[in-house]
Each structure stands twice: as structure tokens, then as C-alpha cells.
DSSP file (Angstrom, degrees, kcal/mol; ACC not computed):
  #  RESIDUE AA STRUCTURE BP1 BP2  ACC     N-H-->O    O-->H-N    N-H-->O    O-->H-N    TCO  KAPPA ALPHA  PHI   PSI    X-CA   Y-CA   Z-CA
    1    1 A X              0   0    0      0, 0.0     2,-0.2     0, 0.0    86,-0.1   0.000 360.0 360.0 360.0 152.0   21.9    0.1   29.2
    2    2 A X        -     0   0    0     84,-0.3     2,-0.2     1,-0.0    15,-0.2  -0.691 360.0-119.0-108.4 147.8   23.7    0.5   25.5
    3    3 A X        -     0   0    0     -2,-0.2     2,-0.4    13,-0.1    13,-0.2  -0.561  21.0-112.1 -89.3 160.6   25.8    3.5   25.0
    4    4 A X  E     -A   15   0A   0     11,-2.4    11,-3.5    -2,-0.2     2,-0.4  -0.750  35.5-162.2 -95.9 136.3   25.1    6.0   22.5
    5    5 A X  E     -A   14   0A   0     -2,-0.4     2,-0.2     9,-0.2     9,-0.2  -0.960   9.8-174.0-151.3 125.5   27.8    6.1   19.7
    6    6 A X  E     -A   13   0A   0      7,-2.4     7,-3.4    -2,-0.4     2,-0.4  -0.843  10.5-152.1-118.6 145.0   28.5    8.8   17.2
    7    7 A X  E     +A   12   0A   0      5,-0.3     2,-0.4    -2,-0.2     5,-0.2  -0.964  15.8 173.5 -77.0  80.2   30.9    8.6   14.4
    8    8 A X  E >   -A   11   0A   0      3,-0.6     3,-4.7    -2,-0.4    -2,-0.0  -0.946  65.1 -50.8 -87.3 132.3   32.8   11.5   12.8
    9    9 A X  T 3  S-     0   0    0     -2,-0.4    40,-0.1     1,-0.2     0, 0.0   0.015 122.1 -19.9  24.7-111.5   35.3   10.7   10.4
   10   10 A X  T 3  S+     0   0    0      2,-0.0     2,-0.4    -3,-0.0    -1,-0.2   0.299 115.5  99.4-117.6  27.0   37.3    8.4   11.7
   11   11 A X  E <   -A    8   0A   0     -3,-4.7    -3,-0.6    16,-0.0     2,-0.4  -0.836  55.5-147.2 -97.0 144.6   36.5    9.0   15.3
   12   12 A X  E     -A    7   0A   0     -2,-0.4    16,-2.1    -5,-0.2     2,-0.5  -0.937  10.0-161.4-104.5 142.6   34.1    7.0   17.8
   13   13 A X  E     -AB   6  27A   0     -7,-3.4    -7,-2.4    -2,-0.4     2,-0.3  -0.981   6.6-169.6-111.4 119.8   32.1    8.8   20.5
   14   14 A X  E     -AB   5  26A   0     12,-2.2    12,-1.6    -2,-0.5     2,-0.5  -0.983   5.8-179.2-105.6 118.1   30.9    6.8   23.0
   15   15 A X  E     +AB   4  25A   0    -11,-3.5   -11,-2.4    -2,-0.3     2,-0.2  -0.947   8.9 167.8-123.9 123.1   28.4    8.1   25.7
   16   16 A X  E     - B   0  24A   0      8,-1.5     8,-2.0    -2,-0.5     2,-0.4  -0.662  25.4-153.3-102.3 161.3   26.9    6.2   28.6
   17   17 A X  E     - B   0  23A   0     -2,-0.2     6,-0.2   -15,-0.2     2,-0.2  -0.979  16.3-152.5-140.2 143.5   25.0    6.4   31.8
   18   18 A X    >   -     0   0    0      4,-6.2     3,-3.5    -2,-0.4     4,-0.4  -0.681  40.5 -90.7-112.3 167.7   25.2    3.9   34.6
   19   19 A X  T 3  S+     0   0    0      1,-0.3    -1,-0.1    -2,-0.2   103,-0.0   0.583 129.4  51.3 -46.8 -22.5   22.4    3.1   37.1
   20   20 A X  T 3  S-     0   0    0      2,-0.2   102,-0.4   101,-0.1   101,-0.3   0.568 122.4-108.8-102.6 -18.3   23.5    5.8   39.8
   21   21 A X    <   +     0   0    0     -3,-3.5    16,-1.3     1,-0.6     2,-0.6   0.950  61.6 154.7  84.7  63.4   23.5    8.5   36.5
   22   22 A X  E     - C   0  36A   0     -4,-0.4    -4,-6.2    14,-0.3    -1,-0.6  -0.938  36.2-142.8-138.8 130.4   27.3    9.2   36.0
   23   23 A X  E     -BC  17  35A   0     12,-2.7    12,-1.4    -2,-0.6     2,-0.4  -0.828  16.4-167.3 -92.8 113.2   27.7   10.1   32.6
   24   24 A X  E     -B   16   0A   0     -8,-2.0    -8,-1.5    -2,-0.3     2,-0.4  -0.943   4.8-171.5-123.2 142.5   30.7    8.9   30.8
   25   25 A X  E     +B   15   0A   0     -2,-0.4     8,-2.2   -10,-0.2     7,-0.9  -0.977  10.2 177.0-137.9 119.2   32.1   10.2   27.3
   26   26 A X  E     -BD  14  31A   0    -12,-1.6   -12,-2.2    -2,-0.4     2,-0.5  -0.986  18.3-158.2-113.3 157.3   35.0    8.4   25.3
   27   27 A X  E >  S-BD  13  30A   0      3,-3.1     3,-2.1     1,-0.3   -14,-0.2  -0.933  82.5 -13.7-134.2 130.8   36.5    9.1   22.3
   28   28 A X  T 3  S-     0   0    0    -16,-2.1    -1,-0.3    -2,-0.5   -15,-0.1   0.858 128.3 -54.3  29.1  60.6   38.3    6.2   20.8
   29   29 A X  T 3  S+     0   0    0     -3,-0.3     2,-0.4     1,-0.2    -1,-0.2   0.131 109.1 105.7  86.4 -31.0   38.3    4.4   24.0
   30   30 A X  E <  S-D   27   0A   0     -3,-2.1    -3,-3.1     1,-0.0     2,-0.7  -0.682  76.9-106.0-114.7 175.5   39.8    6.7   26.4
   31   31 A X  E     +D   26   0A   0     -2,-0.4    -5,-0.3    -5,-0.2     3,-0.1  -0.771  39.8 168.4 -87.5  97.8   37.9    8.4   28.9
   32   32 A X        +     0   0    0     -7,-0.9     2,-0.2    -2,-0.7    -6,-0.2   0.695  67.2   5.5 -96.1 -33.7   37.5   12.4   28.1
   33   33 A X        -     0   0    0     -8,-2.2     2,-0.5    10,-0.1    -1,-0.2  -0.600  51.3-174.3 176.6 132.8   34.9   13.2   30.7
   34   34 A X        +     0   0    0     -2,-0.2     2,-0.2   -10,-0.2   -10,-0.2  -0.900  19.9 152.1-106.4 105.4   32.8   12.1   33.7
   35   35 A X  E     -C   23   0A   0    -12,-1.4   -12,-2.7    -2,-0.5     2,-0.1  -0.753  45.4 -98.5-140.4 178.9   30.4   13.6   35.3
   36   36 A X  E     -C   22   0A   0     -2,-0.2     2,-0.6   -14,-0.2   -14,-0.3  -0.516  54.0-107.7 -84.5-179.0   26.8   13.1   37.6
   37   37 A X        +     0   0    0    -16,-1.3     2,-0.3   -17,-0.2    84,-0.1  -0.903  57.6 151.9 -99.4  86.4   24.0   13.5   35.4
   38   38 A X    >   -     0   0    0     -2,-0.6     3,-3.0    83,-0.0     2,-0.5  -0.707  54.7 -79.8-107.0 157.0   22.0   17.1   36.2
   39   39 A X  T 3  S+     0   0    0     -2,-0.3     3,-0.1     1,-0.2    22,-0.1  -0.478 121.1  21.0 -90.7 137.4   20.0   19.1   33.7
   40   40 A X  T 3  S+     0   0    0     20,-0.5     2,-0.7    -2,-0.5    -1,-0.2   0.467  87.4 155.3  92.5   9.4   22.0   21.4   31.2
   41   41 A X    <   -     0   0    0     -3,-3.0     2,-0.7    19,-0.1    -1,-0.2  -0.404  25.0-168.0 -54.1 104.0   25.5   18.8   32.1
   42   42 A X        -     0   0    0     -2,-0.7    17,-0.2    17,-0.1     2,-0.1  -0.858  24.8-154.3-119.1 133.0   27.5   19.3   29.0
   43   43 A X  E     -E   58   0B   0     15,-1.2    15,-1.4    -2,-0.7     2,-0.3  -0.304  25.5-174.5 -63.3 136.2   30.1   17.3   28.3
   44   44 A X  E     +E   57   0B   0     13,-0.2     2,-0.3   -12,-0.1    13,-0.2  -0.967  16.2 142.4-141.8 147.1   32.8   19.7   25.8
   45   45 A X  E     -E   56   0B   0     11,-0.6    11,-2.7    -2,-0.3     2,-0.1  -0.922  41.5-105.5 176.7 175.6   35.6   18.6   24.2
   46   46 A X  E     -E   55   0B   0     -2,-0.3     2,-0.3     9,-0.2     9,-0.2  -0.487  17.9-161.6-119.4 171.6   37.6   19.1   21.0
   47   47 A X  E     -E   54   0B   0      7,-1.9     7,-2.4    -2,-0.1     2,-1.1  -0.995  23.7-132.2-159.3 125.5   38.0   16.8   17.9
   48   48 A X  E     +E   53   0B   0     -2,-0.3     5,-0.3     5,-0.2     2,-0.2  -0.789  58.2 143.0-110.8 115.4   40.8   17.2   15.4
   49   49 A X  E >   +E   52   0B   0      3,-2.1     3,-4.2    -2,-1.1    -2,-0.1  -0.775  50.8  18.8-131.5 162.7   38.4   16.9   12.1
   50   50 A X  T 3  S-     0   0    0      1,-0.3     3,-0.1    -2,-0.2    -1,-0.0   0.687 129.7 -56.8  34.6  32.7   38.0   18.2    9.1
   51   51 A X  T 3  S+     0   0    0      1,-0.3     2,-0.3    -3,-0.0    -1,-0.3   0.351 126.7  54.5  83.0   3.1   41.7   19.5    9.0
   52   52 A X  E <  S-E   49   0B   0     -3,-4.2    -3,-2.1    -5,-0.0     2,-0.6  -0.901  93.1-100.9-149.8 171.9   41.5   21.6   12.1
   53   53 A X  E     -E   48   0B   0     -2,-0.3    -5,-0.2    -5,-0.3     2,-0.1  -0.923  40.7-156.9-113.8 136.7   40.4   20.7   15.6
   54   54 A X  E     -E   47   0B   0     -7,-2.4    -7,-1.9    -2,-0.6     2,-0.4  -0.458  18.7-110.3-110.3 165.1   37.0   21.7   16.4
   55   55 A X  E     -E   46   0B   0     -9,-0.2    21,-1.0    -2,-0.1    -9,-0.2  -0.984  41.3-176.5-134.7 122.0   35.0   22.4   19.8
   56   56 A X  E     -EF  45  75B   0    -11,-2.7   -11,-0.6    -2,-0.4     2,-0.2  -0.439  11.2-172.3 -80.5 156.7   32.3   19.7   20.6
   57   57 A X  E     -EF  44  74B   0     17,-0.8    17,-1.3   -13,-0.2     2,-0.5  -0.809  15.3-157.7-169.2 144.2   29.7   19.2   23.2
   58   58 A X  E     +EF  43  73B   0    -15,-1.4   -15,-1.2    -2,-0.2     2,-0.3  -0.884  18.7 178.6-125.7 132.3   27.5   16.5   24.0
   59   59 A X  E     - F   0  72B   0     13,-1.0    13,-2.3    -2,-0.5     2,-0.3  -0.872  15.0-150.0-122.5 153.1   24.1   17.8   26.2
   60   60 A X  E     - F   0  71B   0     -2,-0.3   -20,-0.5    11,-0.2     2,-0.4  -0.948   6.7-153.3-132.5-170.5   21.2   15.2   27.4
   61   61 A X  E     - F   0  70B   0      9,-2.2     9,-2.7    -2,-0.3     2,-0.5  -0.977  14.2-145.2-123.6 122.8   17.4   15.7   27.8
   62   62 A X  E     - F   0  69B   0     -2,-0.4     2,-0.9     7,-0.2     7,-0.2  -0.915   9.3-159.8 -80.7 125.0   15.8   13.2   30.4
   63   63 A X    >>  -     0   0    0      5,-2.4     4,-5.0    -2,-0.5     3,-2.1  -0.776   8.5-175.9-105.7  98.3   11.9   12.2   29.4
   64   64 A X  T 34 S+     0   0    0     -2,-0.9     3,-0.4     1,-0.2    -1,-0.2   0.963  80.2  66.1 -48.6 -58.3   10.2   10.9   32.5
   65   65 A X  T 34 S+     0   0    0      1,-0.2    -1,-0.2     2,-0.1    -2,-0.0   0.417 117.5  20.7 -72.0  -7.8    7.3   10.0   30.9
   66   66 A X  T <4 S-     0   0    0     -3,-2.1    -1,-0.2     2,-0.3    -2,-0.2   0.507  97.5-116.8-129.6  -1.4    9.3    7.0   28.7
   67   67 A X  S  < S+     0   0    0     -4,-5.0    20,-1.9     1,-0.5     2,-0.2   0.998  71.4 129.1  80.6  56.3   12.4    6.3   30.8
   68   68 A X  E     - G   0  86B   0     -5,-0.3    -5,-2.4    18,-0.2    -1,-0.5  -0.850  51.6-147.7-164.6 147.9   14.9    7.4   28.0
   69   69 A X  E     -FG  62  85B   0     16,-0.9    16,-2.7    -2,-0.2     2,-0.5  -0.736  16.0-144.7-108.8 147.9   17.6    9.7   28.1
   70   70 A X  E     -FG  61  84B   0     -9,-2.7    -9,-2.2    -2,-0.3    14,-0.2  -0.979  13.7-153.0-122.1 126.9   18.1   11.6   24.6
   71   71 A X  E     -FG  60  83B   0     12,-0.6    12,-0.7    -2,-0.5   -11,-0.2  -0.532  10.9-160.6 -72.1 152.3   22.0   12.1   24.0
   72   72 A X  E     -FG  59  82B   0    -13,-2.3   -13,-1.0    10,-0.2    10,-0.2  -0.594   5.3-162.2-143.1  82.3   22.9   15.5   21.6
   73   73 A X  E     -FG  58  81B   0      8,-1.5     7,-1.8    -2,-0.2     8,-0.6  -0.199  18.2-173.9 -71.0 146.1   26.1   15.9   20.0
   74   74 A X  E     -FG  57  79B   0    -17,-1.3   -17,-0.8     5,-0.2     2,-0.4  -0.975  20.0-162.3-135.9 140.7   26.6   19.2   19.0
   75   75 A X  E    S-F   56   0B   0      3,-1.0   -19,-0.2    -2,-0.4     3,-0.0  -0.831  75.6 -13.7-148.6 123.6   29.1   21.1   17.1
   76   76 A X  S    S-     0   0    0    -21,-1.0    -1,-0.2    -2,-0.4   -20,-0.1   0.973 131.2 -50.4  46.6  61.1   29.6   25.0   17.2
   77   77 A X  S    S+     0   0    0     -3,-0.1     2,-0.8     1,-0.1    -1,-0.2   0.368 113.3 123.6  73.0   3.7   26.5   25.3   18.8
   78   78 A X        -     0   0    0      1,-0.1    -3,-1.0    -3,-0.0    -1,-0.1  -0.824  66.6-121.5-107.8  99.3   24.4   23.1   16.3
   79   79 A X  E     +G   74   0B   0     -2,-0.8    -5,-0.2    -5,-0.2     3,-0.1   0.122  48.3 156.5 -15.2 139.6   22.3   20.0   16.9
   80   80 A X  E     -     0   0B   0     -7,-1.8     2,-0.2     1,-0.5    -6,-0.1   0.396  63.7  -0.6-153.5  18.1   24.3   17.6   14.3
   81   81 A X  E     -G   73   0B   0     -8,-0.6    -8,-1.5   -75,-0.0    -1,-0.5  -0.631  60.8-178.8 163.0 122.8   23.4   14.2   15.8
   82   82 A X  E     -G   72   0B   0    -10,-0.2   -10,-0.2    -2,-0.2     2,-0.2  -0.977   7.7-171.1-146.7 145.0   21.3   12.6   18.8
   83   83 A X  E     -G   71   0B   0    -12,-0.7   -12,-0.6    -2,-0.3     2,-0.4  -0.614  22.9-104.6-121.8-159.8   20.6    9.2   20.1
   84   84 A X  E     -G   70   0B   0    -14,-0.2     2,-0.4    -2,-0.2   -14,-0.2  -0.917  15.0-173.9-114.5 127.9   18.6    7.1   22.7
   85   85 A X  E     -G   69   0B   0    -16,-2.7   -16,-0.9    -2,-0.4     2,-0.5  -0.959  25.2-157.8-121.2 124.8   19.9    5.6   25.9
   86   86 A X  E     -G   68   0B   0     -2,-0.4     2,-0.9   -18,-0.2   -84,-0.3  -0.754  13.1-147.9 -81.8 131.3   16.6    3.0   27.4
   87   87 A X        +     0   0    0    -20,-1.9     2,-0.5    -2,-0.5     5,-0.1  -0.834  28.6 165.2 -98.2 108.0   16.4    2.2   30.7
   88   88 A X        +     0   0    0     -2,-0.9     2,-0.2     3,-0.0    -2,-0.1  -0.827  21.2 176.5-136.4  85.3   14.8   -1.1   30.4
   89   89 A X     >  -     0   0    0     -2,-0.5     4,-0.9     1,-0.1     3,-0.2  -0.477  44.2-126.4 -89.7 144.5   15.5   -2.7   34.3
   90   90 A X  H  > S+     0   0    0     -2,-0.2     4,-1.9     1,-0.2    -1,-0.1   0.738 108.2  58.6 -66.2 -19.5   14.5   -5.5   35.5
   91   91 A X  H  > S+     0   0    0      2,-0.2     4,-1.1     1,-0.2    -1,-0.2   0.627 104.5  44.1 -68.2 -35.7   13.1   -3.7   38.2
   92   92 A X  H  4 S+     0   0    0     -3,-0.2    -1,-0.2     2,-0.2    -2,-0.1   0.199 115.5  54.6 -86.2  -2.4   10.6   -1.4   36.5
   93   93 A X  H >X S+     0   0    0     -4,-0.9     3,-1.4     2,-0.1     4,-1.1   0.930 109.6  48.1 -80.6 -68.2    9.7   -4.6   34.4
   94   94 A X  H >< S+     0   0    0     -4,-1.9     3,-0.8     1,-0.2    -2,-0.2   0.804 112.2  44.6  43.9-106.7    9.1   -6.1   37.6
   95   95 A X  G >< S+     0   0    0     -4,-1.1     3,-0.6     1,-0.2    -1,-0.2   0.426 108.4  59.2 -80.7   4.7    6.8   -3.0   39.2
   96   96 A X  G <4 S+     0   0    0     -3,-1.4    -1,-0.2     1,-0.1    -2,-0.2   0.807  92.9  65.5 -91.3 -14.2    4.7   -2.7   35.9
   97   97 A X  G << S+     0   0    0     -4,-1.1    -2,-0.2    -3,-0.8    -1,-0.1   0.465  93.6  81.0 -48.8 -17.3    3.8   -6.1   36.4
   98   98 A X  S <  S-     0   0    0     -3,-0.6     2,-0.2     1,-0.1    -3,-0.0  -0.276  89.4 -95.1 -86.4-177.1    1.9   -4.8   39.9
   99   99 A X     >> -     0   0    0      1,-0.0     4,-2.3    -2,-0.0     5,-0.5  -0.415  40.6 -93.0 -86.4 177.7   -1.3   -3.4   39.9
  100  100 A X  H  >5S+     0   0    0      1,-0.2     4,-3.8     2,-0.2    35,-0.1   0.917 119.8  45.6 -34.8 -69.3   -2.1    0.2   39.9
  101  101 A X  H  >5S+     0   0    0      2,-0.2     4,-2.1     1,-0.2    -1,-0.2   0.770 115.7  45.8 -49.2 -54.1   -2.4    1.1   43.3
  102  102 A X  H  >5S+     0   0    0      2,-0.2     4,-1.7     3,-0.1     3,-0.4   0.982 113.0  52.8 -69.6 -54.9    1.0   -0.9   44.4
  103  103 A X  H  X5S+     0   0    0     -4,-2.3     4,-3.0     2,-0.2     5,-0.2   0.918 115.7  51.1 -55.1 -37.6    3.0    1.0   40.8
  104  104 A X  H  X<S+     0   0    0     -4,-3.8     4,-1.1    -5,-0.5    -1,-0.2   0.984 113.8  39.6 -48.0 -59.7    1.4    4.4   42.8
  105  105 A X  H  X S+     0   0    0     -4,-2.1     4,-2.5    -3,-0.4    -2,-0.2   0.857 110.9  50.1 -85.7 -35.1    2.7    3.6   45.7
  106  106 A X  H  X S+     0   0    0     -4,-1.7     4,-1.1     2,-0.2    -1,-0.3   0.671 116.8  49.0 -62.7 -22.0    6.3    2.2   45.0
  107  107 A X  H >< S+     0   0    0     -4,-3.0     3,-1.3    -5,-0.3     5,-0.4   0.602 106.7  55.3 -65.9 -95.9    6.7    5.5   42.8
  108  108 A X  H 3X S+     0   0    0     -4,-1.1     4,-2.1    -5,-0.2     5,-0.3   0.513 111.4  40.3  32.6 -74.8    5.5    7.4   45.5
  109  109 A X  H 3X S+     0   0    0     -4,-2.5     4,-1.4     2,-0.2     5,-0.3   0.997 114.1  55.9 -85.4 -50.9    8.2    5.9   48.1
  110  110 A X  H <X S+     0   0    0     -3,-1.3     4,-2.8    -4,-1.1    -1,-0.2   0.929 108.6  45.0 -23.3 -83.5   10.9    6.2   45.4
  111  111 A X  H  > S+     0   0    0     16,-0.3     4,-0.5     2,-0.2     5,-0.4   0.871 119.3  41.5 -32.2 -50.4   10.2   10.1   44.8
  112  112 A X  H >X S+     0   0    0     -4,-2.1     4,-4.7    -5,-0.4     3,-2.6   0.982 118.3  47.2 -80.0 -58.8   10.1   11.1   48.8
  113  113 A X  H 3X S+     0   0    0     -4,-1.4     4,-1.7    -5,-0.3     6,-0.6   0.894 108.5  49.1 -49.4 -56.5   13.0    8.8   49.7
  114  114 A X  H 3< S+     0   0    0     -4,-2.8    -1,-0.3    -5,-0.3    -2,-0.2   0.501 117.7  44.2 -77.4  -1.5   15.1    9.9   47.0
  115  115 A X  H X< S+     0   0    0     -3,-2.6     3,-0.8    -4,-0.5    -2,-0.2   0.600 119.9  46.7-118.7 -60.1   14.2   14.4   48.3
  116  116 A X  H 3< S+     0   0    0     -4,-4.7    -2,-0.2    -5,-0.4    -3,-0.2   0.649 121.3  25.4-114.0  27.9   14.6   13.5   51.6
  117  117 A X  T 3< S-     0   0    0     -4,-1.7    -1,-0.2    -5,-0.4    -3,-0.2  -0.019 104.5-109.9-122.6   7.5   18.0   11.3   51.9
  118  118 A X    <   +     0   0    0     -3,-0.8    -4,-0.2    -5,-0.4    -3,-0.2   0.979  55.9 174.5  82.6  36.8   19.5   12.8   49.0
  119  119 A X        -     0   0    0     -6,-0.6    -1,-0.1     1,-0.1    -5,-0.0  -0.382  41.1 -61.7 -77.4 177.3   19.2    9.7   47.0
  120  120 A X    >>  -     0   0    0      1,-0.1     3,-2.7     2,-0.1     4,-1.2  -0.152  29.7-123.4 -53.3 149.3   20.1    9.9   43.3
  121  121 A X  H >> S+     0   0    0      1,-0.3     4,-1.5  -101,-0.3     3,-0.9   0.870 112.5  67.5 -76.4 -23.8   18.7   11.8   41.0
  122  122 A X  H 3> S+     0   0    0   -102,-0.4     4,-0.7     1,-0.2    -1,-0.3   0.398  98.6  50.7 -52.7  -7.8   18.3    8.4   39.1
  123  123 A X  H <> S+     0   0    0     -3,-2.7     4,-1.7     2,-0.2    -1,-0.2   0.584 105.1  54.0-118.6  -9.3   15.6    7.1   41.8
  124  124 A X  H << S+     0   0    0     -4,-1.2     4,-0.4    -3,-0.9    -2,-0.2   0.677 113.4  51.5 -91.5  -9.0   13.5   10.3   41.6
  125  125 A X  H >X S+     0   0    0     -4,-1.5     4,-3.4    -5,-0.2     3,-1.4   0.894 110.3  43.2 -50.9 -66.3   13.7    9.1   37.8
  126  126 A X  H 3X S+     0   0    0     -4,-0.7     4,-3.3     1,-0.3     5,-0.3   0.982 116.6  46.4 -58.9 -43.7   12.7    6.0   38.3
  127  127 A X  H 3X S+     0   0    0     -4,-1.7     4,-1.1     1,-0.2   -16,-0.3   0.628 107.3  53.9 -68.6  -2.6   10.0    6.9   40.6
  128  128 A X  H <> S+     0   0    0     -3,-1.4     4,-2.0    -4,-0.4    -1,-0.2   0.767 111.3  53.1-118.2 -56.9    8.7    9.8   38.5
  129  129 A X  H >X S+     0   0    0     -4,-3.4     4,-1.8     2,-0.2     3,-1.3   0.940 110.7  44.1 -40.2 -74.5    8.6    6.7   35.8
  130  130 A X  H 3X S+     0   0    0     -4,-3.3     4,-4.9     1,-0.2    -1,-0.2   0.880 115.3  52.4 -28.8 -58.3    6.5    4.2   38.1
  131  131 A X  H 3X S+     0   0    0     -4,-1.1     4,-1.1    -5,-0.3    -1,-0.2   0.778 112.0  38.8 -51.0 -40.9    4.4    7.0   39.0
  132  132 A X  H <X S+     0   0    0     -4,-2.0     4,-1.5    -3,-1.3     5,-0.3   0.919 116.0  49.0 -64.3 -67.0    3.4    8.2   35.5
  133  133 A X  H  X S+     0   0    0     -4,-1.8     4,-2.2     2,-0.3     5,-0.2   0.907 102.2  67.4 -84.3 -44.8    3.0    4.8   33.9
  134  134 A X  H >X S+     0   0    0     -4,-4.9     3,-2.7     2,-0.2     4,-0.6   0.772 109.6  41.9  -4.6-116.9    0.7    4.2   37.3
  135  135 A X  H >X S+     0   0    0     -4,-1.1     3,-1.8     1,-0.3     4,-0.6   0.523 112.4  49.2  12.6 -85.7   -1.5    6.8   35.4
  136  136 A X  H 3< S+     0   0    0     -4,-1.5    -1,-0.3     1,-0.3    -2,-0.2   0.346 108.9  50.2 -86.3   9.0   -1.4    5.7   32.1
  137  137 A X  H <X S+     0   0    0     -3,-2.7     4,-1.0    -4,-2.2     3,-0.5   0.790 102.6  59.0 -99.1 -28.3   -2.1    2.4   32.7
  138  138 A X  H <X S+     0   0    0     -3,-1.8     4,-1.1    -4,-0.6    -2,-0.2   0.594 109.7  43.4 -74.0 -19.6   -5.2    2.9   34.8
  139  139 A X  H  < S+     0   0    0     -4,-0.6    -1,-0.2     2,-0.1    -3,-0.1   0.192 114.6  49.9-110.2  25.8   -7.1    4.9   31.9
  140  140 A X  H  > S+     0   0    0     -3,-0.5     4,-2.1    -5,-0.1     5,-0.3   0.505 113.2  44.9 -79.4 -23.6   -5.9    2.3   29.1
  141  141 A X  H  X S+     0   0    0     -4,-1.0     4,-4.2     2,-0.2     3,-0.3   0.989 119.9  47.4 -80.0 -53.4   -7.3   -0.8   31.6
  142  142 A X  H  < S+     0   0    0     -4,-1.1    -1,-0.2     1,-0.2    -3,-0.1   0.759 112.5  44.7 -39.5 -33.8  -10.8    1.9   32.1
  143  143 A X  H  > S+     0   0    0      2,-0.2     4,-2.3     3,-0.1    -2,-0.2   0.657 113.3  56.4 -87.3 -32.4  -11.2    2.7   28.2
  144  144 A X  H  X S+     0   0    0     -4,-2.1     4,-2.2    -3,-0.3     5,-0.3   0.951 113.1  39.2 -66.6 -51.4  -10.7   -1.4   27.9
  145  145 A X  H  X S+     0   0    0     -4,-4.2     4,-1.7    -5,-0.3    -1,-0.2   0.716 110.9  55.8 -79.1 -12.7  -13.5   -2.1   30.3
  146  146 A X  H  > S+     0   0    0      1,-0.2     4,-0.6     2,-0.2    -1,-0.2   0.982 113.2  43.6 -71.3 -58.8  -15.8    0.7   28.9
  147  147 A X  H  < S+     0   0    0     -4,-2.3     3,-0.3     1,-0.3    -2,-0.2   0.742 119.2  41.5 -82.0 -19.1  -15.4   -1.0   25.4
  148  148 A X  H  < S+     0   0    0     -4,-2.2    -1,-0.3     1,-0.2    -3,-0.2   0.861 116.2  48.6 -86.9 -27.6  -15.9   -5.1   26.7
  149  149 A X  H  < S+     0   0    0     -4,-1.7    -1,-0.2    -5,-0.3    -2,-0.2   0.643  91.7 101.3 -91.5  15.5  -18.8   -4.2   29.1
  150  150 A X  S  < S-     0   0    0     -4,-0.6     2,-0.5    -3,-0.3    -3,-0.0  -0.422  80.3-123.7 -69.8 157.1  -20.6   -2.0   26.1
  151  151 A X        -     0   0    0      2,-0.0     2,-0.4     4,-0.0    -2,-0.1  -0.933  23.1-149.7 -91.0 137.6  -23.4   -4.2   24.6
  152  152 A X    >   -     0   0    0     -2,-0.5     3,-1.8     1,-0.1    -2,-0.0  -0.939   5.5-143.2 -92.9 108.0  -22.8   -4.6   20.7
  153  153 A X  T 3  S+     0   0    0     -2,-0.4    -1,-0.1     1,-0.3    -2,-0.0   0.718  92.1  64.8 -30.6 -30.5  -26.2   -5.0   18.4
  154  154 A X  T 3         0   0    0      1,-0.3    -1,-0.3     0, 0.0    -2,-0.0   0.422 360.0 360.0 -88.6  34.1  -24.7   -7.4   16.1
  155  155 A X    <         0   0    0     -3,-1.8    -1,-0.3     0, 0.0    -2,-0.2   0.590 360.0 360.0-123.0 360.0  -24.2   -9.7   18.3
């Protein structure tokens, strides 16, 4: 996964998330703050800009439904800059590759395993993913066969 990296003045922000969903934020290189990845973690920290030092905060959003984290730099409370982190695994390349019915069921066992051994919140992601794409792959491949087995007059 590529980190998200914001620029102000002559600073770099770097923010990542590794496969187990620890969230890491550094600012020119060193490490300002680590934490697991839950909804509403914000990352805060201060920035000397614009002649004064200022109060930051960096929030993210997870979207099951495309297997992207959206990073959100903020300053004094104000959206001012967001990026993309993809999770693009070999593993969910992998399981889209199955058929429906197997993508069902390997979300499925993802989602229960990960609520009842405490897995990471990162495998009830991933399974939430499988599960969903499950779905939406079974009524594009249904709308495909509606339209080949239709008869067409001009033909």
C-alpha cells in the first residue's frame, strides 16, 4: 500500500496503514504518531507554518464497498486536503478470481472469524470487501446473460 503524502510549506506529511491497520503519521521522516486504526482515530499534532505553529489533525473514513481508506488532513477544524490509501492484495486479487458462491463464502469466514477471535479489524474489512464484491459481481454476470441470451431482430 502507498502512503498518503501532504505538503505544507516546506513540510511533508506522510500517512500509512499496514496490513494489520496500524496507522502511522510522520512529518519529515520522524515518527509523530501510531496508533490501531478505529473509526473517529485522529491523529493531532502541530506544525510550525505560516509564522506560528498551528494545531493539525489527520481523521480517516474506511469505504467497504471499494477497499480504500480516505485520509483527511485538517486544520482548525477544516477539511484542507484528503487522499486515497488502496488495498490492492494479492489476496483479494486472488479471491475475485473465484466464483460467486466460494467469494460468499470466504467473506463469510473472514467476517465471523475475525468477531469471534478478535481478529483485526482489517480482516472484517477484508471480509466485508469479499462479501460485497460477491454481490456485485453476481448481478453484473446476470444483466450480462440477460443481454447475450436476448434474441436481436437484426440479426
Amino acid at each position: 500500500m502507498k502512503p498518503v503524502t501532504f505538503h505544507i510549506e516546506n513540510k511533508e506529511i506522510q500517512f500509512e496503514v499496514n496490513l494489520m491497520g496500524r496507522e502511522t503519521l510522520k512529518i519529515d521522516g520522524h515518527l509523530v504518531s501510531k496508533k490501531w486504526s478505529f473509526p473517529n482515530t485522529k491523529h493531532t499534532f502541530v506544525l510550525d507554518v505560516y509564522g506560528k505553529t498551528e494545531p493539525f489533525y489527520i481523521q480517516t473514513k474506511q469505504a467497504f464497498s471499494t477497499g480504500a481508506i480516505t485520509v483527511q488532513l485538517f486544520h482548525n477544524n477544516v477539511l484542507i486536503d484528503e487522499g486515497l490509501i488502496e488495498f490492492d492484495f494479492p489476496l483479494t486479487n486472488h479471491i475475485r478470481s473465484k466464483s460467486n458462491n466460494e467469494m460468499f463464502t470466504t467473506g463469510l469466514i473472514f467476517v465471523v472469524f475475525s468477531m469471534v477471535f478478535g481478529w483485526s479489524k482489517f480482516f472484517l474489512f477484508i471480509g466485508l470487501i469479499i462479501l460485497f464484491s460477491s454481490f456485485f459481481e453476481g448481478s453484473n454476470k446476470k444483466e450480462t446473460n440477460k443481454e447475450s441470451s436476448s434474441i436481436h431482430p437484426d440479426e
